[in-house]
C-alpha positions as CSV (number, residue, x, y, z in Angstrom):
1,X,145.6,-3.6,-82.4
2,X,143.0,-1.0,-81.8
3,X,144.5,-0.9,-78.3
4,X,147.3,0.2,-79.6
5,X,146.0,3.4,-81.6
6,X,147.3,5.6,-79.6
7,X,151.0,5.2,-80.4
8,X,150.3,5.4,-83.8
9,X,153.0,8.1,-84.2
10,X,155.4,6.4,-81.7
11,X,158.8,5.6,-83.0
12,X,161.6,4.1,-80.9
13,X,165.4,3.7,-82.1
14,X,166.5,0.0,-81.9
15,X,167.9,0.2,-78.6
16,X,164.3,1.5,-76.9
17,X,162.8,-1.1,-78.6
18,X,165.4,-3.8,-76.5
19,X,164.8,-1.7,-73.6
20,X,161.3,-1.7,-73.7
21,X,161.6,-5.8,-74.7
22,X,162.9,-6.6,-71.6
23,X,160.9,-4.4,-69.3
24,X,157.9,-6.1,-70.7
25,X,159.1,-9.5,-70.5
26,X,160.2,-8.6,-66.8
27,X,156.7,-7.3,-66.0
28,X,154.5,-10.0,-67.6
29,X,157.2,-13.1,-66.0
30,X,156.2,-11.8,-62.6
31,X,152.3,-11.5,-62.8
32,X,150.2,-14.9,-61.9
33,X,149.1,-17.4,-64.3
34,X,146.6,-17.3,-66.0
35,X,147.8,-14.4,-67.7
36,X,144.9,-12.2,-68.5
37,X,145.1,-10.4,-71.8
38,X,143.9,-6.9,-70.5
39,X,146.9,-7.2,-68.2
40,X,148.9,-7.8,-70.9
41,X,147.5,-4.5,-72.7
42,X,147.7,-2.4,-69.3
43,X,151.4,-3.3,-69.0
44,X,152.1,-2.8,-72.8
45,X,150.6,0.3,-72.9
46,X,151.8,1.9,-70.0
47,X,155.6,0.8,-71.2
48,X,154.9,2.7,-74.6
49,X,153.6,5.8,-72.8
50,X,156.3,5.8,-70.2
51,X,159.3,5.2,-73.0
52,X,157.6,8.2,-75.1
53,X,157.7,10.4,-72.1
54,X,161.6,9.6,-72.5
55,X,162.4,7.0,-69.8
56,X,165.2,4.5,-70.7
57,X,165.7,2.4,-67.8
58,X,163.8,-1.4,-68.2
59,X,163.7,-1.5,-64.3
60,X,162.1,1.9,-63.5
61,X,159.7,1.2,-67.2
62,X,158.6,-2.3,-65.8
63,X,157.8,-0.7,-61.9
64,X,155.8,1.7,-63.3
65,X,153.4,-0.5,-65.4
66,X,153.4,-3.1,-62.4
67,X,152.0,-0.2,-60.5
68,X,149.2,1.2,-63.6
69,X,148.3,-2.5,-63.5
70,X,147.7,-2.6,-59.5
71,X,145.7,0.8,-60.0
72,X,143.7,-0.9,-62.8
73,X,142.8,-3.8,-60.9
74,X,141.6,-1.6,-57.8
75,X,139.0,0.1,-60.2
């Protein structure tokens, strides 16, 4: 979870969390298998930064971590 320190002070209302859910589930269901875990983490994190920025829609929070994932990839 040390990934994950820098939401420590993150905090989403029950509906976010469902929001963010299924932009995450969208994202990881269209990425090749094997799955590699630091995908997993790019698309994760960028979904919590995104959603604590204030964006709400799944569609627009799961095209933006496809696209921090493509720019990972290229580095």
């Amino acid at each position: 979870m040390a990934a994950m320190r820098d939401f420590s002070n993150a905090s989403f209302p029950p509906e976010v969390i469902e929001i963010m859910t299924t932009a995450f589930e969208a994202a990881i269901a269209t990425l090749p298998e094997p799955v590699h875990l630091s995908h997993i983490t790019i698309v994760a994190k960028s979904i919590l930064r995104t959603a604590d920025a204030g964006e709400r829609d799944a569609a627009v929070l799961e095209r933006i971590a496809l696209m921090e994932l493509q720019i990972a990839q290229r580095r």
